[in-house]
C-alpha positions in Angstrom: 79.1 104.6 103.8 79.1 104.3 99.7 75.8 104.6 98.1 75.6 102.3 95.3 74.8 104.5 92.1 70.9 103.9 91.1 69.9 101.5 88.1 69.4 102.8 84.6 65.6 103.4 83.5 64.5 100.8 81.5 62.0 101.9 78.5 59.0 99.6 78.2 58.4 97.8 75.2 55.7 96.5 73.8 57.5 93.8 71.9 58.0 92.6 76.0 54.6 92.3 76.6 53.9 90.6 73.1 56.7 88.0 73.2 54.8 87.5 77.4 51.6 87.2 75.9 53.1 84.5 73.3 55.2 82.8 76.0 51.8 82.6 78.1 50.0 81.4 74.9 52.7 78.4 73.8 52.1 77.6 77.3 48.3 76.9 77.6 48.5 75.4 74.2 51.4 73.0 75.4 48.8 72.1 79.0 45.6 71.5 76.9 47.6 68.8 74.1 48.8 67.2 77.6 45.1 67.4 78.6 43.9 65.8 75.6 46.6 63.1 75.3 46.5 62.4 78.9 42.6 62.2 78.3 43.0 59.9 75.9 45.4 57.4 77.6 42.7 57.7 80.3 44.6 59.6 83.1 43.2 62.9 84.7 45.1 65.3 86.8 43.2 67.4 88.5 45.6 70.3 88.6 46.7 71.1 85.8 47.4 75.1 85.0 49.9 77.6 83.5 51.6 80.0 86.1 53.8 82.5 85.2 55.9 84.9 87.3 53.5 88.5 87.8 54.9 90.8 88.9 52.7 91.6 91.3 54.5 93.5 94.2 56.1 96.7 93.8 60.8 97.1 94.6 60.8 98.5 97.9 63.6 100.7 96.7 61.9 102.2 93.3 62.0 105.7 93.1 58.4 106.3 91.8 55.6 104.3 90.9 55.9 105.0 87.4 59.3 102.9 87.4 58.1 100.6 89.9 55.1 99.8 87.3 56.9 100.1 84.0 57.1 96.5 83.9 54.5 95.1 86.2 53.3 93.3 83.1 56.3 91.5 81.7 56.2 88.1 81.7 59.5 86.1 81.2 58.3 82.6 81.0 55.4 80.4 81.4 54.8 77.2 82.8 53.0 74.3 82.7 52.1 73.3 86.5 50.9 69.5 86.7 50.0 69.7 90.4 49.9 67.1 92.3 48.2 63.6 91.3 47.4 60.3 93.7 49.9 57.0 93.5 47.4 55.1 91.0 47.2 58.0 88.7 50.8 58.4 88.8 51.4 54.6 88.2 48.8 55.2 85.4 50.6 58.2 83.8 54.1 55.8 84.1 52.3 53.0 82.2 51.2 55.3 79.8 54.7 56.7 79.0 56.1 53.4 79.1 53.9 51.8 76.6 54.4 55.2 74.3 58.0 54.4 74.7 57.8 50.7 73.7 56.3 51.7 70.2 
């Protein structure tokens, strides 16, 4: 059997957890302008959150936990979950975009 040759270390950097903590950030601001707007036309979901992917288990095949948690905090995007929403809210939200689109 071959033994596929092991990954190269990565370095952690902090511009990684900067550009996460932005990406997070555009994110949440982006959710509460839909909030407000959505507010104002009168709609509501009651759902609405950012989610981004932790990383929140540790590889099975790291070496050591220092590796394994080098870049436990990294996030590489961030978005904006609606949830879910009943039929007249949803008809509400389609009016809504279809009278925005008709201006």
């Amino acid at each position: 059997m071959s033994s596929k040759p092991p990954l190269p270390r990565r370095t952690q950097r902090s511009a990684a957890f900067n550009s996460g903590a932005a990406k997070v950030r555009e994110a949440m601001d982006a959710r509460d302008a839909l909030a407000t707007a959505l507010t104002r036309a009168g709609i509501q979901l009651p759902a609405m959150d950012v989610r981004t992917p932790w990383a929140d288990t540790v590889r099975e095949d790291a070496e050591d936990t220092e590796d394994a948690s080098d870049h436990a905090g990294e996030v590489r995007y961030a978005l904006v979950h609606l949830g879910v929403c009943s039929a007249p809210v949803a008809h509400a939200l389609a009016t809504a975009i279809t009278n925005g689109l008709a201006r």
